[in-house]
C-alpha positions, 0 to 999 in steps of 0.5 A: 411159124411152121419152119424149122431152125435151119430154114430161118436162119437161111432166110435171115443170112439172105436177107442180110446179103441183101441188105449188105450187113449183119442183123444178129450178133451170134457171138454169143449163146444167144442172137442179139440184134446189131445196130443195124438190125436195131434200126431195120426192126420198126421198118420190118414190123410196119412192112409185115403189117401192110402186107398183112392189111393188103391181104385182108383187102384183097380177101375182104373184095372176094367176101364183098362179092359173094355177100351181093351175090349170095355165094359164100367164100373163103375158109372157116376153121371148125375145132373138135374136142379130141376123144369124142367121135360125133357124126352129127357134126360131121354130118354138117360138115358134109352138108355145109360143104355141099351148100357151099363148095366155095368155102374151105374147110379146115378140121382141127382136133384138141383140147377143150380149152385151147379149142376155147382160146382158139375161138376168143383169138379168131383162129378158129371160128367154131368149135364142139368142146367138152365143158362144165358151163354152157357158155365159155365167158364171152363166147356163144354157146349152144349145148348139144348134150348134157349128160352125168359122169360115170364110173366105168368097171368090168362085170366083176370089179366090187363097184359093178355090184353096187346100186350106188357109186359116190366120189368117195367110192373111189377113194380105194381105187385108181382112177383112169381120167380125161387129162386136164384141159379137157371138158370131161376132166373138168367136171370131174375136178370141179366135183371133187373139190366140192366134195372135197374128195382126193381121187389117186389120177393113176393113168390120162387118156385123151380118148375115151377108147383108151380109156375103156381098153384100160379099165377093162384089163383092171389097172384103173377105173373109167371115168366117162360120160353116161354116152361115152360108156355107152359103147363098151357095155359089152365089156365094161359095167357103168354105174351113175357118180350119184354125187356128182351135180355137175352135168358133164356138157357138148356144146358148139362155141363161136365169137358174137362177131361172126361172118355168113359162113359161120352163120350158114355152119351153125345152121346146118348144126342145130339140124343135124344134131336135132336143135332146130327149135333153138333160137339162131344166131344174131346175125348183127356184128358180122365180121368177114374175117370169121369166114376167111383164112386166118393170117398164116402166122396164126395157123 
């Protein structure tokens, strides 16, 4: 709810001010409903629930409006996976917002698979994320990049001088990693497991910076995409997981039911990542409620 302790417990003591009794029995180490508070529970749930209607009412007037008069309006909540710096999708953003000053745009960093849960949930409506498949199950997926893992070591590290680096190469090295939940760490457990190969995880980084600052001072090697380590060459020596078949990918996810301004996003995405000659979205399904403010309590 984004409200601490304190402040509940105020609005709870004025409400029952209001109301002439007490609601929660705190005698106890926990707060348990009193009878009165029993009896106010179905009312107070039936009035949240046609205070949260009126307010897609009100939303839904100003969608229907700009759906006439072709202007796009409300909010569009945009998710990227942490650890990856992608111009391309902020190079959307920018151009979204020029076509479209009336949408608000809400950027959210996390996880791989929360960003996913996020998107099945509706309280984000699309979102880059790491991941081993191209379409998270009943989501629509366009995949931006599709690249291998590597291990990432300094110039003098023994894997530096080897043409070919297996998952079982690392078996005599601690292992710097994306944590789990993200796309990159996925890919490379899923290997693991079908090599049947128990790497030791010495150290979790959710930023692929970290991570190479790490496995340049020696305590650890980096495993990274092939693009990820592509900026620290300077310092840091990549070689392919020759065994490694699953490709790492980056891709864009939204709900088959989605709104204009989705639509209008996802545009603007395949042109600035380089997509133009894939198939666009099915505009059948269109849900208003993808291009407005999700409910407060889902922020």
């Amino acid at each position: 709810m984004h409200i601490s302790q304190s402040g509940v417990s105020a609005q709870i003591r004025q409400l029952e001010r209001e109301l002439g009794a007490e609601l929660f029995d705190r005698s106890a180490r926990t707060a348990t409903l009193t009878a009165a508070g029993a009896a106010a529970l179905a009312p107070a749930r039936a009035a949240l629930a046609a205070a949260r209607a009126a307010l897609a009412a009100a939303e839904a007037v100003g969608q229907a409006v700009g759906d006439v008069s072709g202007v796009i309006r409300g909010r569009i909540t945009v998710g990227m996976v942490v650890g990856r710096t992608v111009t391309p999708l902020f190079d959307a953003l920018a151009a979204f917002h020029r076509a479209h000053p009336g949408v608000e745009i809400a950027l959210l960093e996390d996880n791989s698979d929360r960003l996913v849960q996020g998107v099945r949930a509706g309280t984000v409506d699309v979102a880059l994320i790491g991941t081993a498949t191209a379409a998270p199950a009943g989501l629509e997926a366009l995949t931006i990049v599709s690249e291998r893992l590597v291990v990432a070591v300094p110039p003098d590290h023994p894997l530096a001088r080897r043409r070919r680096v297996t998952l079982r190469d690392l078996a005599d090295h601690p292992v710097i990693c994306m944590p789990a939940g993200t796309g990159l760490r996925t890919v490379f457990d899923q290997a693991c497991a079908a090599r049947r190969v128990r790497p030791v995880i010495a150290l979790q980084a959710g930023a692929a910076d970290a991570m190479a600052d790490l496995a340049a001072r020696g305590p650890g090697v980096a495993v990274l995409s092939e693009s990820m380590a592509e900026s620290y060459r300077d310092r840091l020596s990549a070689r392919v997981l020759d065994d490694v078949d699953i490709p790492a990918l980056l891709c864009l996810v939204w709900r088959a039911a989605h709104g204009p301004a989705v639509r209008e996003l996802l545009a603007h995405g395949r042109r600035a990542f380089g997509c133009g000659g894939l198939p666009e979205p099915a505009a059948a399904g269109d849900d208003p409620r993808d291009s407005r403010a999700a409910p407060p309590e889902e922020q």
